[in-house]
C-alpha positions in Angstrom: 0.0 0.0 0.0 2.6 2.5 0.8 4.6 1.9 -2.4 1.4 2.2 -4.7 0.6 5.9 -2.8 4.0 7.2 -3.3 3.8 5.9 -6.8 0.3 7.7 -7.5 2.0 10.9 -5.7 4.8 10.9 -8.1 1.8 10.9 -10.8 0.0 13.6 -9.3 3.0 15.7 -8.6 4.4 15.1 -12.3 0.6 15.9 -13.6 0.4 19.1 -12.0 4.2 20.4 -12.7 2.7 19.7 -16.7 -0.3 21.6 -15.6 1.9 24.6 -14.4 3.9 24.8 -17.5 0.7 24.8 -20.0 -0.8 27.7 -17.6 2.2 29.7 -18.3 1.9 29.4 -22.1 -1.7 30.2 -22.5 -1.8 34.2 -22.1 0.9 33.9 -24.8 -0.8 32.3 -27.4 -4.0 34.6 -26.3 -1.5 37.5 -27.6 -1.0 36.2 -30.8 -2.0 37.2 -33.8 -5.1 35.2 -35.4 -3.9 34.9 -39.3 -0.9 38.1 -39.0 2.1 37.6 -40.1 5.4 39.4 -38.7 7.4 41.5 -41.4 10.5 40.0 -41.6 12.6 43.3 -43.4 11.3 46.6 -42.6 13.0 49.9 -41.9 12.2 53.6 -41.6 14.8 56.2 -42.8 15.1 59.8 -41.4 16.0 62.5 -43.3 16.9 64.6 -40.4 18.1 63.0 -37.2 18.4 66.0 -35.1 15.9 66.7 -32.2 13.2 68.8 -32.8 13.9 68.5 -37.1 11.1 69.7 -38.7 9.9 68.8 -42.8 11.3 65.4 -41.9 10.8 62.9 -44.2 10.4 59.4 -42.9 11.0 56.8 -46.0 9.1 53.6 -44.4 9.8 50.3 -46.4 9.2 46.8 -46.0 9.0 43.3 -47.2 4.6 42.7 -47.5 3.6 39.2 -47.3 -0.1 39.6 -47.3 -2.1 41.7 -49.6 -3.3 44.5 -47.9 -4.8 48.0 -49.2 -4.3 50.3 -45.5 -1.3 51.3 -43.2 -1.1 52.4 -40.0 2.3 53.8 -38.9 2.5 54.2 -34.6 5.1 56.1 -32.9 5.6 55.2 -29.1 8.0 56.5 -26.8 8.7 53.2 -24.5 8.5 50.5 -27.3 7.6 48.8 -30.2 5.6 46.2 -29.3 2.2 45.4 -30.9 -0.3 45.1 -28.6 1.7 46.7 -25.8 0.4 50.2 -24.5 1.9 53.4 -25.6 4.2 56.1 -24.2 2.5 59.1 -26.1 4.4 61.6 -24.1 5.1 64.6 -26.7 8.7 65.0 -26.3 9.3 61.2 -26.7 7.7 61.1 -30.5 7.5 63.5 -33.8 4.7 65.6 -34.4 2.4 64.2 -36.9 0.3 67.3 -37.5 0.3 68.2 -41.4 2.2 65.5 -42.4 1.9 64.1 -46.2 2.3 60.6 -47.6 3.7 59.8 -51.0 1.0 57.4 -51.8 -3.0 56.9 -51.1 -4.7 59.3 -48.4 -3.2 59.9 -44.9 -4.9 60.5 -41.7 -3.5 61.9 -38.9 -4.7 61.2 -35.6 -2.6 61.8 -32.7 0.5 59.4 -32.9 -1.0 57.7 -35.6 -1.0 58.2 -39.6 -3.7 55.9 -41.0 -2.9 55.5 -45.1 -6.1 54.3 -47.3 -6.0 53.4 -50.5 -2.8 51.7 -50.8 -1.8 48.6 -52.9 0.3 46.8 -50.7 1.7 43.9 -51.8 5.5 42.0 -52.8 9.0 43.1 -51.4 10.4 46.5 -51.1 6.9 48.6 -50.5 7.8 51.8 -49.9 5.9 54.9 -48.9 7.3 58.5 -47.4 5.9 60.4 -44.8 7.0 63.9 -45.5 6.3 67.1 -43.0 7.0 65.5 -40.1 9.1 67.3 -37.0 11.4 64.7 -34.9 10.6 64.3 -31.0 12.8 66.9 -29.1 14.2 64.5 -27.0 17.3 63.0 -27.7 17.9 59.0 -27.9 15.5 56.3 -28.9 12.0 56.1 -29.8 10.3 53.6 -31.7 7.3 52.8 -34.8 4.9 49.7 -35.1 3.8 48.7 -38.6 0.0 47.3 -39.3 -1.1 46.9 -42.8 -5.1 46.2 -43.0 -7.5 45.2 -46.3 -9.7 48.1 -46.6 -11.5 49.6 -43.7 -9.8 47.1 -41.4 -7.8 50.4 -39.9 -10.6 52.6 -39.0 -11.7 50.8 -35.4 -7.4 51.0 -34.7 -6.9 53.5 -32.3 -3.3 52.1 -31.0 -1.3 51.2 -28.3 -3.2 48.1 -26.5 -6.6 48.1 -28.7 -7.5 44.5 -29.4 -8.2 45.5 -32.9 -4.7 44.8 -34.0 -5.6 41.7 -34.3 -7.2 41.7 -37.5 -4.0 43.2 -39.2 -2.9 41.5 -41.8 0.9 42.3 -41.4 2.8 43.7 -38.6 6.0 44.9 -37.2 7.9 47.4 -35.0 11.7 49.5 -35.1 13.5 51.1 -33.6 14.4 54.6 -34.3 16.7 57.6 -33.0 17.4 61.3 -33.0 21.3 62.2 -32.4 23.1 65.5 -32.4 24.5 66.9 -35.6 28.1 66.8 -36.1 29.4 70.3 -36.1 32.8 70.6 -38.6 34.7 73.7 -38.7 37.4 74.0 -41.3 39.7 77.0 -41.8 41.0 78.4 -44.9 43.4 81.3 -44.8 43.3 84.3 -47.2 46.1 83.5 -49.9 47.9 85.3 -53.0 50.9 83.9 -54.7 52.4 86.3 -57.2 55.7 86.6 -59.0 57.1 87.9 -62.0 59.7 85.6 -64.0 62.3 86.2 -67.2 61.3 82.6 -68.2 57.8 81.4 -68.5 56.8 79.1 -65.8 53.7 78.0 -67.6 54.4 74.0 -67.6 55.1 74.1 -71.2 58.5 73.0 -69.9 58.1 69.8 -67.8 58.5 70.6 -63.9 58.8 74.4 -64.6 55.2 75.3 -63.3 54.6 77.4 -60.5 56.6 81.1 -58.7 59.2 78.5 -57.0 60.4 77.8 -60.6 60.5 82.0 -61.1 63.8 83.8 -62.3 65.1 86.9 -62.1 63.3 89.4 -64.8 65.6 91.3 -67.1 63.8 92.8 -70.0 66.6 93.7 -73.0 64.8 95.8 -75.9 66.9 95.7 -79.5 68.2 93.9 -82.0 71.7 92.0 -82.5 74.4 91.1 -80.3 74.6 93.2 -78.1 71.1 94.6 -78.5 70.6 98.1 -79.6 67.2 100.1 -80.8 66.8 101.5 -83.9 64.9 103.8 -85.5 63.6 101.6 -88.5 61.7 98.7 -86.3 60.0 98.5 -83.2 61.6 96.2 -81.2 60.4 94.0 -78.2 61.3 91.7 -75.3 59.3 89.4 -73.0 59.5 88.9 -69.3 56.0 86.6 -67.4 53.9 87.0 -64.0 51.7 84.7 -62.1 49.1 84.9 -60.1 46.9 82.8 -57.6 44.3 83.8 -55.0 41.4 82.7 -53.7 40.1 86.4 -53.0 36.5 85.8 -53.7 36.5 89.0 -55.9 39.9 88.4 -57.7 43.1 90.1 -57.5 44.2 93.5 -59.4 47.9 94.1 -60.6 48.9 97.7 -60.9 52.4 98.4 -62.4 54.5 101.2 -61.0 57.4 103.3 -62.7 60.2 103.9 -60.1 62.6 106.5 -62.4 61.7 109.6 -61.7 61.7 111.2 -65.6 58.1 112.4 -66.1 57.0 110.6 -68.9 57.8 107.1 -67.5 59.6 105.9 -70.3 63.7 105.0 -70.4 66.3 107.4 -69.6 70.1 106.7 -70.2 70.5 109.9 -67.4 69.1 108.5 -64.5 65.9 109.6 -64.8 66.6 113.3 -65.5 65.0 113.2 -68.8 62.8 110.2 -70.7 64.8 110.6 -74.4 62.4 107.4 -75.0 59.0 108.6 -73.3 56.2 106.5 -72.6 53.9 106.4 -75.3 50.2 108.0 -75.0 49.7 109.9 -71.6 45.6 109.3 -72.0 44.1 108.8 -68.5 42.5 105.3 -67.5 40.6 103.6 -69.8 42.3 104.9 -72.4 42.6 102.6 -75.4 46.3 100.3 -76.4 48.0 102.2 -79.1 50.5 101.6 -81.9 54.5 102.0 -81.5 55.6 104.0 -84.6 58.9 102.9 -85.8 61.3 105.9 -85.4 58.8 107.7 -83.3 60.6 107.3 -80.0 58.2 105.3 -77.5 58.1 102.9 -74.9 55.6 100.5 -74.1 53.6 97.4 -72.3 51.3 94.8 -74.0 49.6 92.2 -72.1 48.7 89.1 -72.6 45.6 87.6 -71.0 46.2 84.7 -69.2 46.4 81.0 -69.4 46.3 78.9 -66.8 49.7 76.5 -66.1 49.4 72.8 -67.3 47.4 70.7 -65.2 46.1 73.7 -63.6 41.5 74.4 -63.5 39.9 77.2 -63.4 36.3 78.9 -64.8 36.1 80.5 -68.1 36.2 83.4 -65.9 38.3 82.6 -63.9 41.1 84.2 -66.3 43.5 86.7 -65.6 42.9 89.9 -68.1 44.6 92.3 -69.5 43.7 95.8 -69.0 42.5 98.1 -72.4 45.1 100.3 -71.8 47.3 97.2 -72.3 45.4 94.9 -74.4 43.6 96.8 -77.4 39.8 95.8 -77.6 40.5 94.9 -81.6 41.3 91.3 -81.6 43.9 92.5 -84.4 46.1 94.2 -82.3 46.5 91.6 -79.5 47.5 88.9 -81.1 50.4 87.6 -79.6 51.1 85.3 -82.3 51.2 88.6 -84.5 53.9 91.1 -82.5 54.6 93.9 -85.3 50.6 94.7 -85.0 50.5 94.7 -81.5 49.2 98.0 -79.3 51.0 99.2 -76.6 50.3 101.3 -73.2 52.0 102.9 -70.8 49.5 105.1 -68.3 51.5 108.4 -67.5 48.2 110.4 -66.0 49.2 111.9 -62.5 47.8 114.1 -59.8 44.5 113.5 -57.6 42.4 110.4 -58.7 45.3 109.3 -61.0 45.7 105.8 -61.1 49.1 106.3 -63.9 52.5 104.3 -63.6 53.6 107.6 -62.1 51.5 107.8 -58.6 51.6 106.3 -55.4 49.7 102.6 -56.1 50.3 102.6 -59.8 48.3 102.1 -62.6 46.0 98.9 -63.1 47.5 96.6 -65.8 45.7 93.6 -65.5 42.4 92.1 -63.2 40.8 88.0 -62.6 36.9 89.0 -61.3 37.5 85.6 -59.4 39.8 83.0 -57.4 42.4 82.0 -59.8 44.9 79.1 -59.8 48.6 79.8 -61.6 47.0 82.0 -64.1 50.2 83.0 -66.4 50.2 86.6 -68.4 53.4 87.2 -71.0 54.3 90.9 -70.5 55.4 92.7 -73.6 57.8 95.0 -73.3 58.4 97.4 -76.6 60.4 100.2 -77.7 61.7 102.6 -80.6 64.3 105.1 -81.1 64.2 108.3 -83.1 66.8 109.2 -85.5 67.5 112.3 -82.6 67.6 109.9 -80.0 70.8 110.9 -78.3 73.0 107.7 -78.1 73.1 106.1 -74.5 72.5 103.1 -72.4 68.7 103.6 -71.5 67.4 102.0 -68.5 63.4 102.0 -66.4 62.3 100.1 -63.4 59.1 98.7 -63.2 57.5 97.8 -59.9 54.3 95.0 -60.2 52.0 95.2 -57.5 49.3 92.2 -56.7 45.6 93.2 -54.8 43.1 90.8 -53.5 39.8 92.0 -53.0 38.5 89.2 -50.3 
C-alpha cells in the first residue's frame, strides 16, 4: 500500500508540474495574432536625425507578405511592441500634424498616420511620410507597422486596442534622433604672385609654379649686343603669375620707379625720358600703336592662361587691361607682334591711377579666385633718329591686390 501511494504521488505531482507549464503558455498564445504575419525586413529612414527637425521625411519600407490596401504607422516612446500600450508623451515622439504621404490618403490622428488606398503587396513597399518634426528628446524612440485590407484600420486607435488583431501584417523599429556633427574648417586668405624672365607656364616639364621663377631682365633691340633703332619697333618678354582665392579676384597695378616724367627709359638716371612712354591718355584709355622711329616705350599684355594641369572657370582668367590689351582682336594677337598696341598710363595728380603715382596704374584684373594664371608681358620700344645715343634703363614695380 505504501509503495502504490507514493507511486500515484509521483503521478500527481508530475501531472500538475505539466499543468503549471501549460498555464504559463496560454496568455501567450491569447496574444497572438489570429492569421498576421510578422514582417521579416522593414525599416524607416530619417532625413533629419536631429531633435526637434522639422519637414522630416520618414521613408518607411518593408518586405509585405499579405495583400493589404491600408497602413497604419505608430510612434511610441517606451517600445515597439504590438499590442503593448503606448508612451505618447510629446517629447518622446514627432509631431504628426500636417504631415503628407507619397501614396494613397493619410490620416492623422494623434501618434497615428492611417494611409487608405494603398496597394500593398510583394517586397520593397515603400511609402514617405514627409512634414514630419522629430521628437525633441534626444535617444531612442520607436514605430509599429499594421497593414489592413480596406477599412480594417478605422476601429485601430493604437497602443493596447485589441483591434490589432485583425491586421494583416505587422512589425515594429526602432528609431533615433542624435546631435548633428558640427565641422569647422579654416581656410586662410592667400595670393601667390611673382614675375619671372622665363615662362613658368608647364610648357617645360617641372617648370610650373613662382618657385620655378627667375630673375626678370627685360633687354629691348636687335643684334648682339642689343641696340634700338629707329627703323623697327623692337620687343622683349618677361612673365607674372598669379593665384588667390580672393573671392572677388586680385588687381595688378604696375608702378614706374625712375623719376623722368613721362615714364619711359632714360640713359640719365631719370633726369629726362629721351624714349617717353607712349600716349599719356588717362585710365581707360585705349592700347595704341609704336611707330617705328617715333621714339616710344611700351607694355602689352597678354591675357592669361592657366599653367598645365592647372583648373579654373572661363572666368576665372587673368585679363589684361585696355590700356594694355587693345579691344581689336587684331592688335593683340600675340602670335602677330609687329601689330601689336601698346600702353603705358602716364596720368598723375588727384584720382590718377598712372604708372607715375603712389599705387600705380591697373594693368591687369581675374573677377574671381584664380589658380597659376600666367600673363606674358610685352615690353616694346623705338628710337628716333635724334635719339641721343646712350644706355637707357626704367624700373618697373608690379604690385598684386586681392579684393576678399
Amino acid at each position: 500500500m505504501n509503495i502504490k501511494r507514493t507511486m500515484l504521488g509521483r503521478a500527481t505531482a508530475l501531472f500538475s508540474a505539466f499543468a503549471i507549464a501549460v498555464g504559463a503558455v496560454v496568455p501567450l498564445l491569447a496574444q497572438s495574432h489570429a492569421g498576421a504575419a510578422q514582417l521579416q525586413w522593414r525599416e524607416i529612414k530619417m532625413s533629419d536625425s536631429r531633435p526637434s527637425a522639422t519637414g522630416v521625411t520618414y521613408h518607411v519600407e518593408f518586405d509585405a507578405i499579405g495583400a493589404a490596401q491600408e497602413l497604419v504607422v505608430e510612434f511610441c516612446a517606451d517600445t515597439p511592441l504590438i499590442g503593448a500600450s503606448c508612451d505618447t508623451t510629446a517629447a518622446g515622439i514627432p509631431t504628426l500634424t500636417g504631415a503628407t504621404s507619397s501614396l494613397g490618403t493619410p490620416a492623422v490622428t494623434g501618434n497615428l498616420v492611417k494611409i487608405t488606398g494603398l496597394t500593398v503587396t510583394g517586397s520593397n513597399y515603400s511609402v514617405d511620410l514627409g512634414g514630419i518634426s522629430n521628437p525633441s528628446n534626444l535617444g531612442s524612440f520607436y514605430a509599429r507597422l499594421l497593414t489592413f485590407t480596406t477599412g480594417g484600420s478605422a476601429a485601430y486607435s493604437g497602443g493596447s486596442d485589441p483591434d490589432y488583431a485583425t491586421a494583416v501584417d505587422y512589425g515594429g523599429l526602432a528609431l533615433s534622433t542624435v546631435q548633428q556633427v558640427t565641422i569647422t574648417a579654416r581656410v586662410m586668405e592667400t595670393l601667390t604672385f611673382c614675375v619671372s624672365g622665363d615662362k613658368i607656364d608647364g610648357s617645360v616639364a617641372g617648370v610650373d609654379n613662382c618657385a620655378d621663377a627667375t630673375t626678370p631682365s627685360v633687354d629691348i633691340g636687335t643684334g648682339t649686343p642689343r641696340v634700338l633703332s629707329a627703323s623697327a619697333v623692337d620687343r622683349d618678354s618677361a612673365w607674372m603669375q598669379l593665384s588667390t582665392n580672393a573671392t572677388h579676384g586680385a588687381i595688378v597695378r604696375m608702378k614706374a620707379t625712375n623719376t623722368c616724367a613721362e615714364a619711359g627709359l632714360s640713359s640719365t638716371g631719370g633726369a629726362a625720358c629721351s624714349i617717353p612712354g607712349i600716349n599719356g591718355g588717362g585710365n581707360g584709355s585705349a592700347a595704341a600703336a609704336i611707330v617705328a622711329g617715333t621714339a616710344g616705350f611700351g607694355l602689352f599684355v597678354d591675357h592669361g592662361t592657366a599653367t598645365t594641369g592647372a583648373t579654373n572657370s572661363t572666368s576665372g582668367k587673368v585679363f589684361g587691361d585696355v590700356n594694355y590689351h587693345s579691344s581689336t582682336p587684331a592688335n593683340a594677337n600675340i602670335a602677330d607682334p609687329a601689330n601689336l598696341h601698346y600702353g603705358m598710363d602716364r596720368q598723375s595728380g588727384t584720382g590718377a591711377q598712372g604708372v607715375l603715382t603712389v599705387y600705380g596704374d591697373p594693368i591687369a584684373a581675374s573677377t574671381e579666385p584664380v589658380s597659376q594664371e600666367n600673363n606674358e608681358l610685352v615690353f616694346a620700344a623705338t628710337s628716333s633718329l635724334t635719339t641721343p645715343a646712350g644706355i637707357y634703363t626704367g624700373n618697373e614695380i608690379l604690385i598684386a591686390t586681392g579684393t576678399f
